[in-house]
C-alpha positions in Angstrom: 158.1 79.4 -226.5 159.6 82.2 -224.7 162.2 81.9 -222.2 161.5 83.2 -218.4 164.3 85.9 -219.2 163.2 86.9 -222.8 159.8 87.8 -221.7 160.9 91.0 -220.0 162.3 92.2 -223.3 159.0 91.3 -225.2 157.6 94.8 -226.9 154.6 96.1 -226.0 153.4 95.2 -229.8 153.6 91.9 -229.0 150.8 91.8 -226.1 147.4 91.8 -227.2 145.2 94.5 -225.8 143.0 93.5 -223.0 138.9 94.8 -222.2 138.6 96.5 -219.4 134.9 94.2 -219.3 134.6 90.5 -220.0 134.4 90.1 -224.1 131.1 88.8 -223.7 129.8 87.9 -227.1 126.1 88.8 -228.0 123.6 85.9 -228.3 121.9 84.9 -232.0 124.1 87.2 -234.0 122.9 87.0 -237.5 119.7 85.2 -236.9 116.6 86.2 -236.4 116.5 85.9 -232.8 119.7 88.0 -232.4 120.0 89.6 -228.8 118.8 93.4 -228.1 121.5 96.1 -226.3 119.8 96.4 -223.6 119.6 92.6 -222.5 123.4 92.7 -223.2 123.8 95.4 -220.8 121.9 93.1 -218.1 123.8 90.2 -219.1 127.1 92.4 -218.9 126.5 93.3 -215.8 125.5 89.8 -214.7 128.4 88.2 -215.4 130.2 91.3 -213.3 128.3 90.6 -210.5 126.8 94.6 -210.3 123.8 95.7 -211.3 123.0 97.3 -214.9 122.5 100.8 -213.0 126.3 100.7 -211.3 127.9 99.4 -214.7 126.1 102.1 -216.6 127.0 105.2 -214.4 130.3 103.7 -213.4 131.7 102.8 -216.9 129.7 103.4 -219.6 127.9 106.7 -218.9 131.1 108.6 -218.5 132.8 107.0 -221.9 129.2 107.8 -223.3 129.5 111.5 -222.3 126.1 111.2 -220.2 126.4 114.0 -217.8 125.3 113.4 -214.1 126.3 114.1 -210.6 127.3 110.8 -209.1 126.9 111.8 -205.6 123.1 112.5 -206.0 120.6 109.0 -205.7 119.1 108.6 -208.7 117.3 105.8 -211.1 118.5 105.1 -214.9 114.6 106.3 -215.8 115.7 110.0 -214.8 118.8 109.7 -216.4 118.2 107.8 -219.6 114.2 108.8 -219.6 113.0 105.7 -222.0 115.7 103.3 -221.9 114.1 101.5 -225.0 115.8 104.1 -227.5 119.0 102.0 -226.4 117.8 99.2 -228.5 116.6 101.8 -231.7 118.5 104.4 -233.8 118.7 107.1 -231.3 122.5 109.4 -231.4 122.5 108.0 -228.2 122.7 104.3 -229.2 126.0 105.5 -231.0 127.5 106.6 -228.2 126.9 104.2 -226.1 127.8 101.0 -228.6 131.1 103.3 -228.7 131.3 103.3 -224.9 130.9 99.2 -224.7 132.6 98.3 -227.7 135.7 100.3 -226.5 135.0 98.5 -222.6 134.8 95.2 -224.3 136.8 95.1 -227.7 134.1 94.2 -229.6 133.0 95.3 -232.9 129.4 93.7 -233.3 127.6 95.5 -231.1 126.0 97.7 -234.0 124.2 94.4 -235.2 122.3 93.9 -231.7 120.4 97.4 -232.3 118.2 98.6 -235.3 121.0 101.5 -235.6 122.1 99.8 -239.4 118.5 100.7 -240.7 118.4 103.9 -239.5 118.9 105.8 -243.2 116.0 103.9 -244.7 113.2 103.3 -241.7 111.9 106.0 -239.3 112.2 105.5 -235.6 108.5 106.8 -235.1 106.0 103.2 -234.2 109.2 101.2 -234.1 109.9 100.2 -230.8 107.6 99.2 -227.7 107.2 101.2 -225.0 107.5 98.4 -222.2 109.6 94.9 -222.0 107.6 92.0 -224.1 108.3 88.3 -223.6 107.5 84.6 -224.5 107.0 82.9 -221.0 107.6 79.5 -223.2 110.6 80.4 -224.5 112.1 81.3 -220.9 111.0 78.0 -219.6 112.6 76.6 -222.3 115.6 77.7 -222.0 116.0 77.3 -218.4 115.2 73.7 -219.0 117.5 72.9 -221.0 119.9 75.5 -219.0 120.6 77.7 -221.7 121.5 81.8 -221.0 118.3 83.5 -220.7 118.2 86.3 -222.4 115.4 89.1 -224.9 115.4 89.1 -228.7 115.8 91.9 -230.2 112.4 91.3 -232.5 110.5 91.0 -229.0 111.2 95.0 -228.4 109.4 95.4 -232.1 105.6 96.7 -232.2 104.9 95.3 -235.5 105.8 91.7 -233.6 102.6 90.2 -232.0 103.6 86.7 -230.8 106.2 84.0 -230.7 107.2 82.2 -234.0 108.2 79.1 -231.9 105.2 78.5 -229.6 102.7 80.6 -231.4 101.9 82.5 -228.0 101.1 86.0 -227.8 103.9 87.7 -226.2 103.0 89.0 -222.3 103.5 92.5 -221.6 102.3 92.4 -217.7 104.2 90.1 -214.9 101.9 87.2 -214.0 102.5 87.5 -210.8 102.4 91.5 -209.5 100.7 92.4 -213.2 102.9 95.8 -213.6 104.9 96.4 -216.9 108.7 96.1 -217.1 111.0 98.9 -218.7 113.4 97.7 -221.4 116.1 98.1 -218.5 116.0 99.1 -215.0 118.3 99.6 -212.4 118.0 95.8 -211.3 117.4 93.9 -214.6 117.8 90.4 -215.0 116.9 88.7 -218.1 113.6 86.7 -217.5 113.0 88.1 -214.0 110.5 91.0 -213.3 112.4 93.9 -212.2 109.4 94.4 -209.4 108.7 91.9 -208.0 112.0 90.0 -209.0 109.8 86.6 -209.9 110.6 84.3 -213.1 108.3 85.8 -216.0 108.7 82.2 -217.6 105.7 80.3 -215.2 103.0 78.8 -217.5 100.5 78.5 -214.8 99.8 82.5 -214.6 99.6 83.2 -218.4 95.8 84.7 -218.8 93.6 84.7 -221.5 95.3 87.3 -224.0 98.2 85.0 -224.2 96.3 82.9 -226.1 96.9 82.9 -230.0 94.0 83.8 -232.0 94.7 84.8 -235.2 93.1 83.2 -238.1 92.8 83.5 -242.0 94.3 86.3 -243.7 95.7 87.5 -240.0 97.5 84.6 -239.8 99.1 84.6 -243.0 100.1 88.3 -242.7 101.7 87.9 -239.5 103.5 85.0 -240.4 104.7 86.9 -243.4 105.6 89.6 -240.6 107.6 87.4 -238.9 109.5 85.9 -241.2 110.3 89.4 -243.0 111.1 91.0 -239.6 113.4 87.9 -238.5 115.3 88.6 -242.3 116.0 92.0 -241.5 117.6 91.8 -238.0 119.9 89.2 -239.5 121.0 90.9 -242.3 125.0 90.9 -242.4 127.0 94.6 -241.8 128.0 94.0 -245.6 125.0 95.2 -247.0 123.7 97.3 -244.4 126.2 99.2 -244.4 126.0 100.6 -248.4 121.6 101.6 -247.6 121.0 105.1 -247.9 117.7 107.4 -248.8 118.7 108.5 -252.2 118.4 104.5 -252.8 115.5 104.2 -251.0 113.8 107.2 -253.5 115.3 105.7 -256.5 113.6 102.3 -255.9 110.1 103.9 -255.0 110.3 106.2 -258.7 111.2 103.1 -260.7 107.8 101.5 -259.0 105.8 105.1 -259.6 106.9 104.8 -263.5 106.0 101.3 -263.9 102.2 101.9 -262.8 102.7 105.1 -264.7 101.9 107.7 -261.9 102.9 108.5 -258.1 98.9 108.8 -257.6 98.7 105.5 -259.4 101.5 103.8 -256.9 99.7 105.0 -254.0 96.4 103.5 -254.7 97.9 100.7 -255.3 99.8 100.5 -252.1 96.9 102.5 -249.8 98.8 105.3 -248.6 98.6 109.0 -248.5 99.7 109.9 -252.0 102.0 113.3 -250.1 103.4 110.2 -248.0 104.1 108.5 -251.8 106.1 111.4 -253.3 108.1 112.0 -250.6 109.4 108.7 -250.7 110.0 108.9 -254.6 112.3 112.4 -253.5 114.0 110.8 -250.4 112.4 114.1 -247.9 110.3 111.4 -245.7 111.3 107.6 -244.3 109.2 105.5 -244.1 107.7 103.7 -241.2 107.8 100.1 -240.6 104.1 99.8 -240.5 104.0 101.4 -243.8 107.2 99.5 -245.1 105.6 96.0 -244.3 101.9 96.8 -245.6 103.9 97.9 -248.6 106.0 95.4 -249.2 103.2 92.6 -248.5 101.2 94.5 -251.2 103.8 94.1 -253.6 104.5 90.5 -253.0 107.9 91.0 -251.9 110.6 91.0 -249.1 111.8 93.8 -247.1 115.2 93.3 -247.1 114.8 92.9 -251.4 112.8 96.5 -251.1 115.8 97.9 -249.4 118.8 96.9 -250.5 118.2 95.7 -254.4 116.7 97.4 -257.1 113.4 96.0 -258.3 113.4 93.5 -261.5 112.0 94.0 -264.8 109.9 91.0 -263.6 108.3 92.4 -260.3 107.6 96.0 -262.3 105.6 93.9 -265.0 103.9 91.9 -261.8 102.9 95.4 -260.4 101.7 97.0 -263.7 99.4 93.6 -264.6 98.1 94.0 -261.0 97.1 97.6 -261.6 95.2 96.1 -264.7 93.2 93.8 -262.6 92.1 96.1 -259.6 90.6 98.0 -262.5 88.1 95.8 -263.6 88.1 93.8 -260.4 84.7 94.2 -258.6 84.3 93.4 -254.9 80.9 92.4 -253.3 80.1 91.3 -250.0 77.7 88.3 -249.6 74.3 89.2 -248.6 73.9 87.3 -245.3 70.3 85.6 -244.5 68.7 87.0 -241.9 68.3 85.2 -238.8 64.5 85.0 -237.3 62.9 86.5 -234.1 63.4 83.0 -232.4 67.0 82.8 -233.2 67.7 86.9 -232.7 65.5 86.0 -229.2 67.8 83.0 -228.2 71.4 85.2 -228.2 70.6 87.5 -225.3 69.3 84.3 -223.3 72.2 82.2 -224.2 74.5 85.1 -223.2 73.4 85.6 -219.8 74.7 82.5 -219.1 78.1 82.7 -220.2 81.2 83.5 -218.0 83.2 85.6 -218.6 80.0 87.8 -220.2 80.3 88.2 -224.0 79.8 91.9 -225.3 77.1 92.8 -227.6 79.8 93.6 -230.0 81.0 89.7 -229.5 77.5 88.7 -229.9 76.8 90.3 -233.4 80.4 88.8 -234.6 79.2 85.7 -233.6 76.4 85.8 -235.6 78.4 87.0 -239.3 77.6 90.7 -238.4 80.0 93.3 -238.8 79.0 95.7 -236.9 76.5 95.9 -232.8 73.9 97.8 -234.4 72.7 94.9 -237.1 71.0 93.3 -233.8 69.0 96.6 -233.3 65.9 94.9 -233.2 66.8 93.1 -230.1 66.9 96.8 -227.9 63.4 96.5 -227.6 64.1 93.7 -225.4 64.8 93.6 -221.5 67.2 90.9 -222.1 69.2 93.0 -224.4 69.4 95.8 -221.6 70.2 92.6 -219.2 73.0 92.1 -221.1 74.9 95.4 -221.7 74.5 96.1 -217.9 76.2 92.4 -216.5 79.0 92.8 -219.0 79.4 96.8 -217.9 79.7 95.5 -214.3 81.8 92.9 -215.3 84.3 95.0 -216.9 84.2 97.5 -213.4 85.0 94.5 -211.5 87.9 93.4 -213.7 89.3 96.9 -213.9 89.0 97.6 -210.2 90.3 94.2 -209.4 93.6 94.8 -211.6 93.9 99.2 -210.2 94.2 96.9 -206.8 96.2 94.5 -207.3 98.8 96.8 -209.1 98.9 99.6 -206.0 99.6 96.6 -203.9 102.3 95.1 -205.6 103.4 98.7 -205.9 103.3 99.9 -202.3 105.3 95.8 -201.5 107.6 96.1 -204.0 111.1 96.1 -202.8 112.4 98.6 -205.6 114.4 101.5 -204.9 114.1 104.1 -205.4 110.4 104.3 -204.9 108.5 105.1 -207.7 106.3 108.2 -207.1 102.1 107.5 -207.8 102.0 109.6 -211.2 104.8 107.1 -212.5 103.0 104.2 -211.0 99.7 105.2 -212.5 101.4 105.6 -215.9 103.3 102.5 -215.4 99.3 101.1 -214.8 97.8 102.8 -218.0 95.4 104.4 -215.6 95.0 108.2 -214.3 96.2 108.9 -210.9 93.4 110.8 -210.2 91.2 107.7 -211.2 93.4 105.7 -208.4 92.4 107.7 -205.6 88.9 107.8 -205.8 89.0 103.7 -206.2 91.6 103.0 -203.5 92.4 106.1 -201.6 94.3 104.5 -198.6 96.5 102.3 -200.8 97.5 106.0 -203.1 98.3 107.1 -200.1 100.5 105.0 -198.7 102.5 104.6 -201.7 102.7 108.8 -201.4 103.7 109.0 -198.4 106.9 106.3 -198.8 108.1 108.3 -201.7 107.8 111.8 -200.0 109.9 110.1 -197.2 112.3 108.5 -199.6 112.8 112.2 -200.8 113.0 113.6 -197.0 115.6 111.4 -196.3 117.6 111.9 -199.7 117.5 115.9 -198.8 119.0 115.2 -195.7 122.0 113.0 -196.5 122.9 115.4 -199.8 122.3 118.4 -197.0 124.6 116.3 -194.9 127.0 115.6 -198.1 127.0 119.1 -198.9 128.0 120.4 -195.6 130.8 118.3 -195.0 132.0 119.6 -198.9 131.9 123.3 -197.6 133.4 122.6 -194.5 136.2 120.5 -196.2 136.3 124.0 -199.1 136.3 126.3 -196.1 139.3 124.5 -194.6 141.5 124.7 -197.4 140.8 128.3 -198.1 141.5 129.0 -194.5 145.4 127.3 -194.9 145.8 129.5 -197.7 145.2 132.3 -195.3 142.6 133.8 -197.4 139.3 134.3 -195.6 136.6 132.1 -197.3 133.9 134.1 -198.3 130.6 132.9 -199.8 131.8 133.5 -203.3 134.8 131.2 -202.9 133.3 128.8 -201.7 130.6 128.1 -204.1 133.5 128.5 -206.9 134.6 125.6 -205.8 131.5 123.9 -204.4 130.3 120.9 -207.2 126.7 121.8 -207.2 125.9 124.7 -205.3 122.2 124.4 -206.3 121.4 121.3 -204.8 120.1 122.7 -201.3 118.6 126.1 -200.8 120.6 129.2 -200.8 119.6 130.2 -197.9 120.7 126.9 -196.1 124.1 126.5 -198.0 124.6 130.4 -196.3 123.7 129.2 -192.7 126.6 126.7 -193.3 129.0 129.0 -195.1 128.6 131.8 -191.7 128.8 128.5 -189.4 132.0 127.6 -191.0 133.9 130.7 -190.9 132.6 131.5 -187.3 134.2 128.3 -186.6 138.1 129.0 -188.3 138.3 132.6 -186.2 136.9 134.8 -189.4 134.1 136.2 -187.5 
């Protein structure tokens, strides 16, 4: 122990360094179910007490060498555009793991983004556009008062529903049915950043929620699962040694076992150009691709990628090129259902709710394909049929267009979102929007063009008092402020008309005795 006078003579060397943020470790590190950047942003900035939108453009933004004008309102969206690149292998996921790790002294962060695969997969079908979720899982782990937080794998298109609960994962709030960006300006983990309501209710979840997957489906997405789990809990260590010259050598060693690169990509049913690129290292491959390939060959993703391919698998590839060669496949004939029983579906389907689709109805029945029930279109109940699930689907649609503008035009988000962005947001065409619900377009219109009224007049306001503050100092230099000095010194002379920044300029000088 140190005495109360020998700590004044410690060295600096012997003081640890200390974050400028809390050391906040990343949840699931090195399991499957590792935390994403962006919900370690959100968490971050929870624990801060700000929001993600002032810890980004008061800390890391600047570190992170993203330019903006701080005085100016703005959203992360017109900053950051998509802000799930943050959680892929974008340069700007490099800067910005630079920017937190040097805020909070860590040196994991790498792991919590798909950045250590970003030699050997493309970033094109990777990520999701919006936020997806497992309502189960939040309820879980706010019952058992855990931190609520989002998976990296969630953020994955090739994932399609929860491992634990075998739920589809939602992709729509329950309550105000509007997607959710990756991060926004007020982001908490497991609330809706519209409406601001817990995404983990059960009550709300509809019918796509629902897991459904059967057979071969099954198996392949469990296979999914399990491979895509592996590969976001692969240690740094091996990582870290991947490149695409490794990548190419593993491919040619499979093209020279089956004997031929158009050999390999029959086998593997891809593009054969799409093949020999990968044997030269000019092309990476997608993760689509990488998993259909890898499920093909009967073997893992992280074994594809990081270890050369055994004598053993080669010789399981080349006997499996012997077999499709002399394997035949032949679909059962199916018996053909009578005029009764073709006559009974379109009665039986009138009185279902919701209405099947004729397309439903001919699955139901072992046929592949509507037209296989051709026979029935000389029937009135067939026309019955097509037209109650057509109005069906107008009443669904136009029920969801509403109930989206609504929770749109209630939503306490700021700054408003304009109706193109909402209508994108919606999947729907804004011009589609105002023909159904003109009044409702309208109103959410008009509260953005007076969000933007008022946001001219305070940066006019802002901008004045910055000339007249300029003009000022010129004028105790004795020098006579002319337009030209001004502006030199003036942050952003664009931001309000010329011809409104010149009113002021004349005002100001008129003002100090210059004219």
């Amino acid at each position: 122990m140190f005495d109360a006078h020998e700590i004044w003579n410690l060295t600096p060397d012997l003081i640890p360094p200390r974050s400028h943020l809390y050391y906040l470790e990343p949840i699931g590190v090195g399991t499957p179910y590792v935390e994403s950047l962006t919900s370690y942003i959100a968490r971050l900035a929870l624990s801060h007490h700000v929001t993600p939108e002032a810890l980004l453009f008061s800390k890391i933004a600047p570190l992170a060498k993203k330019n903006y004008d701080p005085e100016i309102e703005i959203g992360i969206s017109q900053i950051y555009g998509k802000t799930r690149h943050l959680n892929g292998m974008s340069p700007e996921v490099i800067s910005h793991i630079k920017a937190l790790e040097s805020l909070t002294l860590r040196d994991d962060l790498q792991s919590i983004t798909m950045l250590p695969w970003s030699r050997v997969i493309a970033k094109e079908g990777l990520l999701r556009k919006n936020k997806a979720w497992c309502a189960h899982c939040y309820e879980e782990w706010r019952m058992s008062k855990q931190a609520i937080y989002e998976p990296l794998i969630w953020f994955l298109k090739v994932i399609k529903f929860c491992p634990f609960h075998y739920q589809v994962l939602c992709e729509r709030c329950p309550r105000c049915n509007r997607p959710n960006h990756p991060l926004c300006g007020q982001s908490i983990p497991g609330y809706c950043s519209h409406c601001k309501q817990w995404l983990g209710t059960l009550e709300k979840i509809g019918a796509t929620a629902i897991f459904n997957f059967v057979g071969d489906d099954l198996k392949y997405e469990n296979w999914v699962l399990e491979n895509i789990g592996k590969l976001v809990s692969t240690p740094a260590c091996l990582t870290a040694r991947l490149s695409k010259e490794g990548t190419a050598e593993v491919f040619s060693s499979y093209a020279k076992s089956v004997g031929s690169i158009a050999e390999l990509a029959r086998l593997l049913k891809m593009p054969k150009h799409k093949v020999h690129s990968l044997t030269t290292g000019k092309y990476l491959i997608t993760i689509n691709s990488l998993l259909l390939m890898c499920y093909s060959l009967e073997t893992e993703v992280v074994k594809l990628l990081t270890a050369k391919p055994t004598s053993i698998e080669l010789s399981k590839l080349a006997a499996r090129q012997i077999l499709q060669q002399y394997q035949r496949h032949r679909c059962p004939r199916k018996t053909p259902n009578t005029w009764t029983q073709k006559r009974r579906i379109p009665q039986e389907a009138l009185s279902e709710y919701p209405p099947p689709s004729v397309e439903e109805l001919a699955k139901r029945q072992g046929y592949a394909y509507e037209y296989s029930l051709r026979s029935l279109k000389t029937l009135d109940l067939w026309n019955a049929v097509i037209i109650r699930y057509k109005n069906y689907q107008d009443t669904q649609r136009l029920n969801n267009q509403e109930l989206v503008l609504k929770s749109a035009l209630e939503s306490e988000e700021y700054p408003p979102l304009p109706m193109k962005r909402v209508a994108e947001e919606a999947g729907w065409a804004a011009t589609t929007l105002y023909k159904n619900f003109p009044k409702l377009c309208q109103a959410i219109s008009k509260r953005y063009i007076t969000y933007r009224e008022m946001a001219g007049i305070r940066r006019m306001l802002r901008s004045r008092k910055q000339i007249w503050l300029i003009a000022n100092e010129i004028h105790k230099e004795g020098v006579r402020p002319t337009n030209s000095r001004i502006l030199c010194r003036l942050k952003n002379p664009t931001i309000i008309p010329r011809k409104k920044v010149c009113l002021v300029m004349e005002e100001a000088r008129r003002r100090l005795g210059w004219e």
